[in-house]
C-alpha positions as a printed NumPy array, in Angstrom:
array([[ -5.405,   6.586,   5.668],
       [ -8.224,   5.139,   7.384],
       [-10.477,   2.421,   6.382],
       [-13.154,  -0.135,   8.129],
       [-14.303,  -3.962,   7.513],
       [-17.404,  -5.321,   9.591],
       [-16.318,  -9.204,  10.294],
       [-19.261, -11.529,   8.818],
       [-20.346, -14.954,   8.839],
       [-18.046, -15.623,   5.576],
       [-14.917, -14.326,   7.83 ],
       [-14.833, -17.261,  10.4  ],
       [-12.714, -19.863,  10.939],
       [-14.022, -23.377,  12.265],
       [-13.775, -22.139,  15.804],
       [-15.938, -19.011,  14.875],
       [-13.357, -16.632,  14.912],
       [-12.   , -14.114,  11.966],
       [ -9.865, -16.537,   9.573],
       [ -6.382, -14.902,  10.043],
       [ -6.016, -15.029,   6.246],
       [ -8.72 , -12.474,   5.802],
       [ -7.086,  -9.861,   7.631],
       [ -4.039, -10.229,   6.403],
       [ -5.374,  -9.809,   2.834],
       [ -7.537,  -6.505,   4.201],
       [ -4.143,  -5.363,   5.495],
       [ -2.393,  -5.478,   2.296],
       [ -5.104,  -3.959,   0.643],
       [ -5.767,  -1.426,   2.256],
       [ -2.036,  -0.567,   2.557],
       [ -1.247,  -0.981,  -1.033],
       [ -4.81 ,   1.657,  -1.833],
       [ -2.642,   3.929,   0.875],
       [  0.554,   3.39 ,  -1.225],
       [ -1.078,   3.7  ,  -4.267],
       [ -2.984,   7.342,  -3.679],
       [ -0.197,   8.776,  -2.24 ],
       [  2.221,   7.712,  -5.4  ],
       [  0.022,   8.023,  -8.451],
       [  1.246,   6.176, -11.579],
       [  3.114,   3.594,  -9.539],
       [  2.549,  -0.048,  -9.744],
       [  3.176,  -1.293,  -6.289],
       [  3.659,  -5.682,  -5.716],
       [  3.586,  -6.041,  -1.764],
       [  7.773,  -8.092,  -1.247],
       [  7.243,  -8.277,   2.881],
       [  5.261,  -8.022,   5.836],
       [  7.592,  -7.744,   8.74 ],
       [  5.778,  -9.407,  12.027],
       [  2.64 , -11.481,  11.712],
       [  1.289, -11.824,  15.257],
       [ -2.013, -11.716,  16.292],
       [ -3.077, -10.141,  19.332],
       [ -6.49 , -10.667,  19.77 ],
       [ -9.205, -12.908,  18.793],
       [-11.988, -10.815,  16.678],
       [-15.646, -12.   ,  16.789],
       [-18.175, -12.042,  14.502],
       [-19.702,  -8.17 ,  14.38 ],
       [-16.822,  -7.174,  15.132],
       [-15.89 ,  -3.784,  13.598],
       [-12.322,  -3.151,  12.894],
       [-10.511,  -0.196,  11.854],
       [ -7.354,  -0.102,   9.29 ],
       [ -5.173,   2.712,  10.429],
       [ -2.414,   2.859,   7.531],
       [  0.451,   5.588,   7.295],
       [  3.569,   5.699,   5.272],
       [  6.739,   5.299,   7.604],
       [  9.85 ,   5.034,   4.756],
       [ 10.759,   5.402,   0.799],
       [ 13.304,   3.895,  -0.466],
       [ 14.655,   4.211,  -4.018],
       [ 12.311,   1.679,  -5.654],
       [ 10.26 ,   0.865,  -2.071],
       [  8.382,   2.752,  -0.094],
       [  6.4  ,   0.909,   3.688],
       [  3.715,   1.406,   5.322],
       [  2.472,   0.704,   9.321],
       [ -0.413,  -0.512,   9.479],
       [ -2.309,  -0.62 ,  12.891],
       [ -5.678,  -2.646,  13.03 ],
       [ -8.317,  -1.992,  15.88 ],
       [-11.665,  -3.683,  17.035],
       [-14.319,  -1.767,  18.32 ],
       [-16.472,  -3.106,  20.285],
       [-19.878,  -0.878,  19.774],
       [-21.414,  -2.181,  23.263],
       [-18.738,  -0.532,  25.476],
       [-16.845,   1.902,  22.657],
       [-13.965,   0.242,  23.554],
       [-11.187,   0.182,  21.107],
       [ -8.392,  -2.396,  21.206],
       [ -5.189,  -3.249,  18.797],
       [ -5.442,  -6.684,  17.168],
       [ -2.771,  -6.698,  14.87 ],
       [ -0.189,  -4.196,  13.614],
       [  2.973,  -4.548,  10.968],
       [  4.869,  -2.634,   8.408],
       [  3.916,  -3.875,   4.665],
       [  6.539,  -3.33 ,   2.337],
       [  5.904,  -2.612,  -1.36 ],
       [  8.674,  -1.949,  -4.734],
       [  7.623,   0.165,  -7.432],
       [  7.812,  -2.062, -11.037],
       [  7.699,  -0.697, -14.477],
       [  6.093,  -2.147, -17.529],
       [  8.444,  -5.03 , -17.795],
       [  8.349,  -6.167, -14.05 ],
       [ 11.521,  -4.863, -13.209],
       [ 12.359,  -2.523,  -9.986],
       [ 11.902,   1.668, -10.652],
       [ 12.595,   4.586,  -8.594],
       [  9.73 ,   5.642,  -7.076],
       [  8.717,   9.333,  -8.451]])
């Protein structure tokens, strides 16, 4: 799965950079719509991320792309890579600012753990 985010004003840390705690939430998100789609009826609660390391600054403008894709299911689990570029429009460059597998279990009504259909 695919998705984009266009860094704004409301994205910036102090030093006018994107607030590392914005993209982090994106990444989730967008990995648990991924998860999600591709296991209808299952209610997915994210348990890990495995490496948080940042490996570029992203300005404001800044376009980035979400590039999500299952990698493993487990009984009641299934994870997801997710690999985040910036593109920078001026030169059509494309570079990898962040990546990481997000890790999500499959609950039933009562909040316990379920196989995953």
């Amino acid at each position: 799965m695919e998705s984009y985010k266009l860094v704004l004003p409301e994205h910036l840390n102090h030093y006018g950079y994107l607030f590392g705690g914005h993209l982090l939430k994106w990444v989730d998100e967008i990995s648990w719509i991924a998860a999600s789609r591709e296991h209808p009826g299952c209610c997915f609660v994210t348990v890990a991320m495995d490496k948080v390391e940042f490996r570029q600054s992203v300005k404001l403008g800044s376009i980035l792309r979400f590039q999500v894709h299952k990698v493993r299911v487990g009984k009641s689990s299934v994870q997801y890579e997710a690999n985040i570029f910036c593109d920078n429009i001026e030169t059509e460059q494309e570079e990898l600012v962040f990546s990481t597998h997000v890790s999500f279990v499959c609950l039933d009504g009562n909040g316990n753990k379920m196989t995953v259909p």
